[in-house]
KEKOL-783003 format. One record per atom (N, C-alpha, C): residue in three letters; atom name; y, x, z; residue number from 1. Coordinates in nm, 3 decimals, always signed. Each point is the difference from the previous one (the first is absolute). Example, Ala and Ser with C-alpha at 12.3 -4.5 7.8 and 13.67 -1.06 7.14 Angstrom:
% residues 2
Ala,N,-0.569,+1.319,+0.780,1
Ala,CA,+0.119,-0.089,+0.000,1
Ala,C,+0.120,+0.090,+0.000,1
Ser,N,+0.105,-0.035,-0.072,2
Ser,CA,+0.119,+0.082,+0.006,2
Ser,C,+0.109,-0.077,+0.073,2
% end
This chain:
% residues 116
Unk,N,-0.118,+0.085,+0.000,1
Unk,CA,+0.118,-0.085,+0.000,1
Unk,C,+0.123,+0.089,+0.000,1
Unk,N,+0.090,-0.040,-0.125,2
Unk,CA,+0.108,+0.092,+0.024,2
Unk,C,+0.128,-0.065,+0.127,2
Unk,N,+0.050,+0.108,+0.024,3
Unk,CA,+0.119,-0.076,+0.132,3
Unk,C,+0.113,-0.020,-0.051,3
Unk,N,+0.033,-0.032,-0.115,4
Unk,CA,+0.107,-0.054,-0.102,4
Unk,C,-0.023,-0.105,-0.041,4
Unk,N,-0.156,-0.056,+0.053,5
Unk,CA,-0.074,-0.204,-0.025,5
Unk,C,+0.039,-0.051,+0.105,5
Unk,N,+0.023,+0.047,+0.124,6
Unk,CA,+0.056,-0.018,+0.133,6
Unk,C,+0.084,-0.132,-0.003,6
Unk,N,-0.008,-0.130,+0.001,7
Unk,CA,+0.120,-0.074,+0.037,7
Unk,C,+0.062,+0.021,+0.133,7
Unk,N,+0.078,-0.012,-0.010,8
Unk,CA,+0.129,-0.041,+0.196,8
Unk,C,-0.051,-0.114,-0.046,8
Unk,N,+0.038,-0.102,+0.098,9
Unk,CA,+0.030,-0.135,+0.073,9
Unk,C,-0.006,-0.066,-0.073,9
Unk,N,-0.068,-0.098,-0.032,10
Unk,CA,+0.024,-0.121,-0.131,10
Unk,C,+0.012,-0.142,+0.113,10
Unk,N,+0.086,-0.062,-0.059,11
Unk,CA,+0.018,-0.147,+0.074,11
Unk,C,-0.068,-0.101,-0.102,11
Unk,N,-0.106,-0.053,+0.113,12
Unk,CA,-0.074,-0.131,-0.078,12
Unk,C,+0.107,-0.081,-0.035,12
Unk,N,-0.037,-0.086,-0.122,13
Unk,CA,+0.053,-0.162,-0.026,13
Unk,C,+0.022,-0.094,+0.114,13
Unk,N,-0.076,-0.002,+0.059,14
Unk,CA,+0.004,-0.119,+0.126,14
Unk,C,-0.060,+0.091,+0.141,14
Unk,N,+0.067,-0.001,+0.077,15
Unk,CA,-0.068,+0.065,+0.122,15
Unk,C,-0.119,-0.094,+0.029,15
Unk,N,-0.069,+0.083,+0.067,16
Unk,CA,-0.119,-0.046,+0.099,16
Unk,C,+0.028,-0.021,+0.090,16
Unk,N,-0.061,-0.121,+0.047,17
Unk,CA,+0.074,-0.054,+0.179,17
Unk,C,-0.159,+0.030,+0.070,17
Unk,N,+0.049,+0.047,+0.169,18
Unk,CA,-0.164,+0.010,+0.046,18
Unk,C,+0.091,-0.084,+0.152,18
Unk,N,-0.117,-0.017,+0.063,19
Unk,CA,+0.003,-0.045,+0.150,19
Unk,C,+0.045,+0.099,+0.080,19
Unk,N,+0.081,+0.019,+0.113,20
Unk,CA,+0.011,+0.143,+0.051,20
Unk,C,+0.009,-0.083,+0.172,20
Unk,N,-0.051,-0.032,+0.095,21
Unk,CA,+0.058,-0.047,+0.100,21
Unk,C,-0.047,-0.130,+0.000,21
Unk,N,+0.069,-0.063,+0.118,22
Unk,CA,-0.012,-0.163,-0.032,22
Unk,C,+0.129,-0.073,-0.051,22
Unk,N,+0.004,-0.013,-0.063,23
Unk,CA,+0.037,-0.111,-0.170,23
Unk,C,+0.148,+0.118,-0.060,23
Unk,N,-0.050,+0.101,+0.002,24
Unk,CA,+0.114,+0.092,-0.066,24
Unk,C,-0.082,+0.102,-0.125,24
Unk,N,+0.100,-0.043,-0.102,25
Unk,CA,-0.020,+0.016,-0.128,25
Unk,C,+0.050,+0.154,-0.034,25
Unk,N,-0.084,+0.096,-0.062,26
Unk,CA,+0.019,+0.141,-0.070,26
Unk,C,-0.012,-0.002,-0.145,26
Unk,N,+0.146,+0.054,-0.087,27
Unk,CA,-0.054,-0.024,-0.117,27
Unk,C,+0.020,+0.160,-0.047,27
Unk,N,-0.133,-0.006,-0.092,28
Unk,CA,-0.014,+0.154,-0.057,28
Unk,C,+0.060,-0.008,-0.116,28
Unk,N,+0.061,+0.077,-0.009,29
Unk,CA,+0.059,-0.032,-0.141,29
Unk,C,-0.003,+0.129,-0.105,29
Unk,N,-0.049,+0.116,-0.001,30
Unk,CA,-0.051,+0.086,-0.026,30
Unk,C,-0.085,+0.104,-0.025,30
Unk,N,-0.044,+0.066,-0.053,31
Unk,CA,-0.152,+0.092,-0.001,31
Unk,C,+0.019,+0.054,+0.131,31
Unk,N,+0.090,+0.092,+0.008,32
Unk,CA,+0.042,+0.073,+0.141,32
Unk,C,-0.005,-0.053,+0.147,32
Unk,N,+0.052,-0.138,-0.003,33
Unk,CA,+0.005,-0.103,+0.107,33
Unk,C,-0.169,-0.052,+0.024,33
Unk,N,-0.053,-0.011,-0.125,34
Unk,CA,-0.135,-0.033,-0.006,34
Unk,C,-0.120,+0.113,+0.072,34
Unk,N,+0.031,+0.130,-0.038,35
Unk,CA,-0.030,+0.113,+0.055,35
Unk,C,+0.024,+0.040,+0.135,35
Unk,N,+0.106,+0.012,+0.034,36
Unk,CA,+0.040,+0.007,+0.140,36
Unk,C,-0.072,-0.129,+0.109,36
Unk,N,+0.024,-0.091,-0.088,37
Unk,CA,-0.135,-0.134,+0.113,37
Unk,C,-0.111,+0.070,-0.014,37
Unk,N,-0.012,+0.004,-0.102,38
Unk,CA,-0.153,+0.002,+0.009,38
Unk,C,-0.078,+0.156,+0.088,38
Unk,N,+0.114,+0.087,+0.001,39
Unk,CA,-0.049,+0.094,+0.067,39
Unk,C,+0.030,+0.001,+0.149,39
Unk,N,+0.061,-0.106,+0.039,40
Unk,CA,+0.041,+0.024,+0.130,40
Unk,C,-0.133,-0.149,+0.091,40
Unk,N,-0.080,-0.002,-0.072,41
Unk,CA,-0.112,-0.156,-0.016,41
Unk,C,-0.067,+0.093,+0.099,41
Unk,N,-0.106,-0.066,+0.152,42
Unk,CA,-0.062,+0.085,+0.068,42
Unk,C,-0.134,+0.036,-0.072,42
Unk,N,-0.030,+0.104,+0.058,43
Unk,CA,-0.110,+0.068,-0.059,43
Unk,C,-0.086,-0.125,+0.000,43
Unk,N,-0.056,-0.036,+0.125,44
Unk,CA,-0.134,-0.058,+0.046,44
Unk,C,+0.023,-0.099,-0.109,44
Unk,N,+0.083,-0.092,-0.034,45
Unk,CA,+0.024,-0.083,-0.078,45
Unk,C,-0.003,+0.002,-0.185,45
Unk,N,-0.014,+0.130,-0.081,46
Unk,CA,+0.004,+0.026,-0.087,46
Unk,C,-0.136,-0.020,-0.072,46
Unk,N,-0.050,-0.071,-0.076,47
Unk,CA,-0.110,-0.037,-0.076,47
Unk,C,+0.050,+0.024,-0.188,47
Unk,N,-0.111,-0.055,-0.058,48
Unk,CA,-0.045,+0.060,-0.134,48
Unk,C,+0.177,-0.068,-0.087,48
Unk,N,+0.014,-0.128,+0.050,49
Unk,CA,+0.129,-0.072,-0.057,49
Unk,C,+0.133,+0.093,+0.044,49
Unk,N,+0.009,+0.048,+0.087,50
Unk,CA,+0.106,+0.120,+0.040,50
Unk,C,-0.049,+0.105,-0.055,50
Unk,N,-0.101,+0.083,-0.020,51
Unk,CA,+0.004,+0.129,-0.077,51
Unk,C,+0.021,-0.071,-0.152,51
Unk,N,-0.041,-0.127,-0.052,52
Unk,CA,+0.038,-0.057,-0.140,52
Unk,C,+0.154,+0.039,-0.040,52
Unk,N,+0.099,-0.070,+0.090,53
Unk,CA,+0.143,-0.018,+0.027,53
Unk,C,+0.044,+0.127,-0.034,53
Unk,N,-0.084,+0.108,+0.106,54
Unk,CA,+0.132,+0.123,+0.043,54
Unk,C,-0.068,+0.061,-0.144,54
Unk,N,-0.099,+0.021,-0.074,55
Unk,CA,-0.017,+0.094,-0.141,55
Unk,C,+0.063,-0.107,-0.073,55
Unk,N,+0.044,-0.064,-0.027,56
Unk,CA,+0.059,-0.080,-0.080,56
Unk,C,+0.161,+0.020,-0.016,56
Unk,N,+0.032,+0.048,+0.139,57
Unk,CA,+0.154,+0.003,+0.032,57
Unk,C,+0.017,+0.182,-0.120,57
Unk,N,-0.134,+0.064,+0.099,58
Unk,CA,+0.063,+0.133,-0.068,58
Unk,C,-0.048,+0.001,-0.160,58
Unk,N,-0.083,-0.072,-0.057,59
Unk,CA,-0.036,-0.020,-0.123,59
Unk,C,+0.131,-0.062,-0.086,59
Unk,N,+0.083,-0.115,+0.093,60
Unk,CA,+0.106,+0.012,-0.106,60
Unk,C,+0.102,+0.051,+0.014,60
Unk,N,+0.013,+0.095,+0.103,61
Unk,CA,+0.092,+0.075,+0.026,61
Unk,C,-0.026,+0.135,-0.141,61
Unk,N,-0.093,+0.005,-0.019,62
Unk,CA,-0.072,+0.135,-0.104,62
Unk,C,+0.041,-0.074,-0.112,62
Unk,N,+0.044,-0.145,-0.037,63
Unk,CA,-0.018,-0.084,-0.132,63
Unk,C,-0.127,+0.018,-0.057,63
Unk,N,-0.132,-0.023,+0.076,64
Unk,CA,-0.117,+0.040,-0.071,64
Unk,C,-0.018,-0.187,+0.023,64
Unk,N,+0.034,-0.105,+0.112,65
Unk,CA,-0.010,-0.153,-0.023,65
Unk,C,+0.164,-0.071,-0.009,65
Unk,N,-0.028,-0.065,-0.069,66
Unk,CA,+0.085,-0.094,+0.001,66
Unk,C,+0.085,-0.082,+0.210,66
Unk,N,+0.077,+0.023,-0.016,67
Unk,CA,+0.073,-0.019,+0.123,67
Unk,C,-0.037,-0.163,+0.048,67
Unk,N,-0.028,-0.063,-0.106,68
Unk,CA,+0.014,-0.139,+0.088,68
Unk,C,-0.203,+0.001,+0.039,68
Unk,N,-0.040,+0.104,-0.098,69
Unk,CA,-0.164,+0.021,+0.081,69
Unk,C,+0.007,+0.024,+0.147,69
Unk,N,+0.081,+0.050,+0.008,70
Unk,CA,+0.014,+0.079,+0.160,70
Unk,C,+0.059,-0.082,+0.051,70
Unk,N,+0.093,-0.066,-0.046,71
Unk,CA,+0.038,-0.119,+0.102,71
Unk,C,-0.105,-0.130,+0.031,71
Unk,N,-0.103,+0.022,-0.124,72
Unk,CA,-0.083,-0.157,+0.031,72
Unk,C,-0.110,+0.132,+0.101,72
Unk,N,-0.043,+0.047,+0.003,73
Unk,CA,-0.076,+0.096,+0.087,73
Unk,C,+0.014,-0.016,+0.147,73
Unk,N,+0.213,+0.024,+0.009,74
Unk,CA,-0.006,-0.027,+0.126,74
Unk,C,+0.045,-0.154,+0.051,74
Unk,N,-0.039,-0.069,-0.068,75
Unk,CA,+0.040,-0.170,+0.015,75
Unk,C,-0.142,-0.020,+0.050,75
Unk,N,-0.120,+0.069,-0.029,76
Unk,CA,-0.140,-0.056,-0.005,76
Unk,C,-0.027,+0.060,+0.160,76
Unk,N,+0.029,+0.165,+0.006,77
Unk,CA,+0.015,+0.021,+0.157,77
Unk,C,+0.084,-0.065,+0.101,77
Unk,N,+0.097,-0.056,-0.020,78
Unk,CA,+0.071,-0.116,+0.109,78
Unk,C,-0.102,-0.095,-0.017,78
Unk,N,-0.030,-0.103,-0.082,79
Unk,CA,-0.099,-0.079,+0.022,79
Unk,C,-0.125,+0.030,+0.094,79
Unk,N,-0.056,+0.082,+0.010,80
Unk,CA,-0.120,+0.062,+0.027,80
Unk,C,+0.026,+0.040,+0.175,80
Unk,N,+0.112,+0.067,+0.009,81
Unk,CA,+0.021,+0.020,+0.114,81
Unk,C,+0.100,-0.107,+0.072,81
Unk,N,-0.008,-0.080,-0.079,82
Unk,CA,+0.045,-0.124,+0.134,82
Unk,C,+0.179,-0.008,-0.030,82
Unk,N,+0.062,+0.061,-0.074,83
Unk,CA,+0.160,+0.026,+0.032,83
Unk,C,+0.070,-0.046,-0.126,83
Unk,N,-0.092,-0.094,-0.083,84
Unk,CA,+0.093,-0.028,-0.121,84
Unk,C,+0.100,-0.138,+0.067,84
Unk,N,+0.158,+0.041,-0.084,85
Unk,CA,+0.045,-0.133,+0.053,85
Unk,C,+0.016,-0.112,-0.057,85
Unk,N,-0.076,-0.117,+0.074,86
Unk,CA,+0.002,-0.156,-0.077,86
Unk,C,+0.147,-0.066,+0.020,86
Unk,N,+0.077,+0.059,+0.070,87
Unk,CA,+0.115,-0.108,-0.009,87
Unk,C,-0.005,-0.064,+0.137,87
Unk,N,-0.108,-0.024,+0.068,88
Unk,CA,-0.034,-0.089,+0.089,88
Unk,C,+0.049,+0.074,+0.137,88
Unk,N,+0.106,-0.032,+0.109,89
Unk,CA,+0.018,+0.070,+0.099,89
Unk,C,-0.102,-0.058,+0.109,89
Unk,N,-0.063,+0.134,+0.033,90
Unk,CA,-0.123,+0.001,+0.116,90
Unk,C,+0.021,-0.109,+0.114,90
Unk,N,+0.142,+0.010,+0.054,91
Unk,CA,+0.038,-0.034,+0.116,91
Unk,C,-0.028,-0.187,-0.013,91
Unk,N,+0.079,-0.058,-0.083,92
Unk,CA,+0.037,-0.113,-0.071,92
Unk,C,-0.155,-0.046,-0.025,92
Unk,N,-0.086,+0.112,-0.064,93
Unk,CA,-0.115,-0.074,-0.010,93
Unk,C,-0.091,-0.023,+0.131,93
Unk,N,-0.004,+0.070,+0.085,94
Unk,CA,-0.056,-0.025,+0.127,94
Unk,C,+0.065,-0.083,+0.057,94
Unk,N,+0.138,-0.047,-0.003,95
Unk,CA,+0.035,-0.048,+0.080,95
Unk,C,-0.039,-0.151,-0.064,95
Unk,N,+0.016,-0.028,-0.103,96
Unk,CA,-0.070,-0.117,-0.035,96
Unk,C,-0.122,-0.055,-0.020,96
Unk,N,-0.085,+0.123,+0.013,97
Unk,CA,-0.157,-0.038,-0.009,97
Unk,C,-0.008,-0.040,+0.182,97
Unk,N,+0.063,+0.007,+0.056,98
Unk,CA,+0.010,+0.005,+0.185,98
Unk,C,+0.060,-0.147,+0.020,98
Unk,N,+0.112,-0.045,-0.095,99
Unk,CA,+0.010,-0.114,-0.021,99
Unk,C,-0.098,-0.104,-0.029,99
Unk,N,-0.046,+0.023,-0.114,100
Unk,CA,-0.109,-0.102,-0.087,100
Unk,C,-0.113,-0.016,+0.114,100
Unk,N,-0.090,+0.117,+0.080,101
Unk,CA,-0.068,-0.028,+0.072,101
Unk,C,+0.002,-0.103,+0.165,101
Unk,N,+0.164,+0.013,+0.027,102
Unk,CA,+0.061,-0.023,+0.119,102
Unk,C,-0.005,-0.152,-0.081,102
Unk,N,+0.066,-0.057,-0.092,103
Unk,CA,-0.041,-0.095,-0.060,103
Unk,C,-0.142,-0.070,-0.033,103
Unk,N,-0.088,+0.066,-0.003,104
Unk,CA,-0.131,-0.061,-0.067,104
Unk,C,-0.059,-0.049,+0.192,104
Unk,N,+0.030,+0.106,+0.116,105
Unk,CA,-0.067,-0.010,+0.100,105
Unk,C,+0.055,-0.154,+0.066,105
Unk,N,+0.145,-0.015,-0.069,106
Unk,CA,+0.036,-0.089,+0.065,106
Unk,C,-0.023,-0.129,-0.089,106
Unk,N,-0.044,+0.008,-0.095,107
Unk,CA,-0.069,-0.135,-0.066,107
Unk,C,-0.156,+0.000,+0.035,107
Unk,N,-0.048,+0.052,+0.006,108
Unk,CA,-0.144,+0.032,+0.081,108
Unk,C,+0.003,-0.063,+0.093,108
Unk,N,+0.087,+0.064,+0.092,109
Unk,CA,-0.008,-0.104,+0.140,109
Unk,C,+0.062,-0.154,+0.037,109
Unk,N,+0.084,+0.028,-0.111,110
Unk,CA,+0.069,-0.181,-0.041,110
Unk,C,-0.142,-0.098,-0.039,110
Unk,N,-0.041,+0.043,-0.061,111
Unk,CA,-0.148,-0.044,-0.075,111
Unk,C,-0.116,-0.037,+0.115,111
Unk,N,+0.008,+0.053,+0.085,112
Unk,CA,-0.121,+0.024,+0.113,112
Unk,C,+0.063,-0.127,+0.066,112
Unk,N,+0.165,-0.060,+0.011,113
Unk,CA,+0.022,-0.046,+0.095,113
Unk,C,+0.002,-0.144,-0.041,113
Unk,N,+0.002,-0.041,-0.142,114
Unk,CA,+0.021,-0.117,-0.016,114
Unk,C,-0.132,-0.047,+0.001,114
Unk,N,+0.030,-0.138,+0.087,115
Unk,CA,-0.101,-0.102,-0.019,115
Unk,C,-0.057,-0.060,-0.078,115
Unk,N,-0.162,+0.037,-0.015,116
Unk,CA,-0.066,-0.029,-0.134,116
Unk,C,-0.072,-0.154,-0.005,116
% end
């Protein structure tokens, strides 16, 4: 590989959004940004979809793949590891699945009480 194929920094079309926390949104928006996550990911936690991601990052960093390969690469490792983001805030959703049930217990027991 010559070091004159070398890209710097390319900015994707659309960033990648991942989960980072509870209901706070990270968007990658670059090979570099993509790289730096992915290398700072804990060891114990790194499987075959993360070594996919991180040769992908330096593969199109070399221009040997196409950049949005490496971006669907690391769209497939957020999926996989739990951190892709749906839009859906964590908090909001627990707090309403805590609802619906607090609801169902209390038609349950409405149910038990009327006279059949």
């Amino acid at each position: 590989m010559r070091k004159d194929s070398i890209r710097s920094d390319i900015e994707f079309r659309s960033p990648v959004a991942i989960a980072v926390g509870a209901g706070f949104k990270r968007e990658i928006a670059s090979l570099t940004a993509m790289q730096n996550f992915l290398k700072e990911w804990p060891p114990a936690a790194r499987d075959e979809s993360y070594l996919t991601a991180l040769r992908s990052c330096e593969a199109a960093r070399a221009a040997e793949i196409d950049l949005d390969e490496a971006r669907q690469a690391f769209l497939i490792f957020a999926k996989k590891a739990g951190i892709e983001w749906t839009g859906a805030d964590p908090v909001v959703v627990l707090r309403e699945a805590k609802i619906r049930r607090s609801r169902a217990r209390e038609s349950r027991a409405q149910n038990r009480h009327v006279p059949g």
